[in-house]
Every structure is written in C-alpha cells, then in structure tokens.
C-alpha positions, 0 to 999 in steps of 0.5 A, spaced: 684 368 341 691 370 340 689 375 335 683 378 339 687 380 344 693 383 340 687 387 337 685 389 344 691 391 346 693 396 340 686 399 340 688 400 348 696 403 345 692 407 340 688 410 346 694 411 350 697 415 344 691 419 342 691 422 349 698 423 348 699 427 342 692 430 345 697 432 351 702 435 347 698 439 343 695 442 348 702 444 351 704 446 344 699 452 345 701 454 352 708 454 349 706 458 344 701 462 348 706 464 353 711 465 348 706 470 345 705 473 352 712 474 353 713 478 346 707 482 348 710 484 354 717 485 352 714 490 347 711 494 353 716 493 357 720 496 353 716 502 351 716 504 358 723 504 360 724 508 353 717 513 355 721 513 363 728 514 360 725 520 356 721 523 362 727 522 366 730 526 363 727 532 365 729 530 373 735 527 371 740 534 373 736 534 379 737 527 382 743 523 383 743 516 383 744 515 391 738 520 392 734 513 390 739 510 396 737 515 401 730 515 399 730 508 401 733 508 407 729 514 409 722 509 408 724 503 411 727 508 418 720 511 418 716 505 417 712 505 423 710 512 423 708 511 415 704 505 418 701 510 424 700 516 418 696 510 415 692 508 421 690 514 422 687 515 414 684 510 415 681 512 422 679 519 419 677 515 413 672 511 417 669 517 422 667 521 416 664 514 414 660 514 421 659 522 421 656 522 413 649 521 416 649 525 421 652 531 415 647 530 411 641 530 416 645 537 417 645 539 411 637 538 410 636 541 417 640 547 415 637 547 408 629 547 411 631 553 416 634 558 410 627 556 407 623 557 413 628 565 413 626 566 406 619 564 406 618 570 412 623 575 409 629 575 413 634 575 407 630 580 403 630 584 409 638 583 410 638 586 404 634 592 404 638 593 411 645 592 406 642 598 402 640 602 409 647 602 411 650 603 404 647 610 404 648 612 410 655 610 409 655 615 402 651 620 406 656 620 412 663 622 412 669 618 416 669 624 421 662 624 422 663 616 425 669 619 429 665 624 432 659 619 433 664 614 436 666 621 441 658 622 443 656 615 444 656 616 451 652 622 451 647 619 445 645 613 449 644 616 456 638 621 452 636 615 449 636 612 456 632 618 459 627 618 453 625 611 454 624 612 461 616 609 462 614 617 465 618 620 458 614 615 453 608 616 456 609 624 456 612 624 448 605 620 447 600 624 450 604 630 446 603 625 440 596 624 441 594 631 442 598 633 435 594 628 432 588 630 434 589 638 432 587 640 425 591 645 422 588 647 418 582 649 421 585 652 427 581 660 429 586 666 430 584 669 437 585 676 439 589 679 444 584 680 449 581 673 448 589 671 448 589 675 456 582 671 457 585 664 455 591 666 460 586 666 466 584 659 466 588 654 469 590 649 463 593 655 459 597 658 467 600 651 468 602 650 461 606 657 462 608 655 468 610 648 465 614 653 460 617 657 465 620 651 469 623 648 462 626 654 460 629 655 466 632 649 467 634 648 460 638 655 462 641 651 468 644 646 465 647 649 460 652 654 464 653 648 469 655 646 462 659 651 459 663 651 466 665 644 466 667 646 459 672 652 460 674 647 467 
C-alpha cells in the first residue's frame, strides 16, 4: 500500500516537473526572442540616427540647439489654435465629403449640356466666330478701331433709324422689286417714250420721291457743314 502511493506521488512530482521544465522552455524562447528583437531594433536604430546625423548636416549650420527649444515653446503656446486649425480641416474635410455627391451630379449635369452644345453646333460655331474676328482683325487696323469707337454713336442711330418697322418695310419693297427685275432682259426706251413714260403718274411720283430726297439730302449736309466749322 505504501509503494502504490509513493508511485502516485512521484508521477504527480513527475508531472508537476514536466510542466516546469515545459514553462521554463517557453520562457527561454521569449527570452531569446525579445533578445533577438532587441538586437534588431538597435541596428536600426542605430541606422537611423547615423542616416539622421548625416542628412542633418546639410541644416545643421542653420539651426541651433535653442531653435528646438523655442519651436517647443511656440507649439505648446499655440496648442489651441492648432487644435481650432485641426477642427476646422476636419470641418472642411467633412463638407467636401457632403458636397461630393452634390459635384458629381454637377459634373454629369454640365457634362450632358456641353454634349447637348455640341450636338446643335454651338462650338463649331464659336469657332467659326473666332475665325471671323480673326480676319477682321488682320484686315482692320488699331486706328481703324479708334475711329469706330469715335462714330459708334453715330453708327447706331443709322442703325436704329434703319430697323425703324416703316424703313424695313421700304428697303424690303426695294428688295422684292430689284428681284423681280431681269437685268438682262431689260428693253432700251427712246427718248420720246422716256417723255412719254414721264407723263404717267408712277414715273412723276418717283421723280417727285427723288427730288425731295435729293433735297433734303442737301439739307442735312450744310446743317452739317455748319455745325462743323461751329
């Protein structure tokens, strides 16, 4: 009876050392493990402070030890303000997130309306516009311009009179008539037919249109060569 129970308590001791020694090998790793990390990061350590010394050197001239100092003291006196920068990057941040959606549903909309421009000509003919200002600028002088600019006034009052609704209507009825007359085909009169075309009434109101023109046409221009020499 004594036997069986020194055997029971050896194999429990035999137990109990095996998890031990399994314990001690387990720390043994981590041991050397750490040690192996810690030689790892010491070399590299070590490369960095010898890659930083050497970049260093090309500020060292310019920076002096209580710059470090000073820099420090200007960060932590700022604290706040670079906290409130920070707020408001992220702030910003945040709106260009929320207003992303809104550029992209921009974009496809002004995307779509170059398209719809394109398909009805609109660039081609902005570019043919181009051309036309190109060559009235190559045929037009600077002094040219200047003499535009100092008769504009002039020029848009004969433009306003000409697109006057009784005006049109009269360069219109001239239109229509010039288009209606065959050049070519037109008879020569005699001079007695000429007198005899002269007696009816359309030929003596032309005439009469064409003497009143002329005179005030005449008019105008000594009222004008008046105000000139005025």
């Amino acid at each position: 009876m004594n036997t069986q129970v020194i055997t029971t308590q050896l194999s429990d001791i035999q137990v109990k050392l095996d998890a031990i020694s399994a314990e001690l090998e387990i720390n043994r790793r981590q041991r050397e493990e750490m040690k192996e990390l810690k030689d790892d990061l010491s070399i590299i350590a070590k490369d960095v402070f010898n890659t930083a010394v050497v970049e260093l050197e090309d500020v060292a001239p310019f920076v002096q030890t209580g710059d470090f100092a000073y820099l420090a003291k200007k960060l932590l006196r700022n604290t706040n303000n670079i906290i409130g920068l920070m707020e408001k990057l992220e702030s910003t941040v945040d709106f260009i997130e929320d207003a992303r959606p809104i550029g992209q549903i921009m974009f496809k909309d002004a995307l779509h309306k170059m398209d719809v421009f394109d398909r009805r000509g609109y660039f081609d003919f902005f570019a043919e516009l181009a051309n036309v200002l190109d060559s009235v600028i190559q045929h037009f002088s600077v002094e040219d311009v200047k003499q535009l600019s100092d008769n504009v006034v002039i020029i848009l009052e004969t433009i306003k009179d000409l697109t006057q609704p009784d005006m049109l209507k009269a360069i219109n009825n001239a239109v229509q008539v010039y288009r209606h007359i065959d050049l070519e085909h037109v008879k020569d009169i005699s001079v007695f037919k000429a007198m005899k075309e002269m007696n009816s009434p359309e030929v003596k109101r032309g005439i009469g249109f064409l003497m009143t023109f002329i005179k005030n046409i005449t008019r105008a221009s000594n009222e004008l060569t008046v105000e000139t020499k005025e």
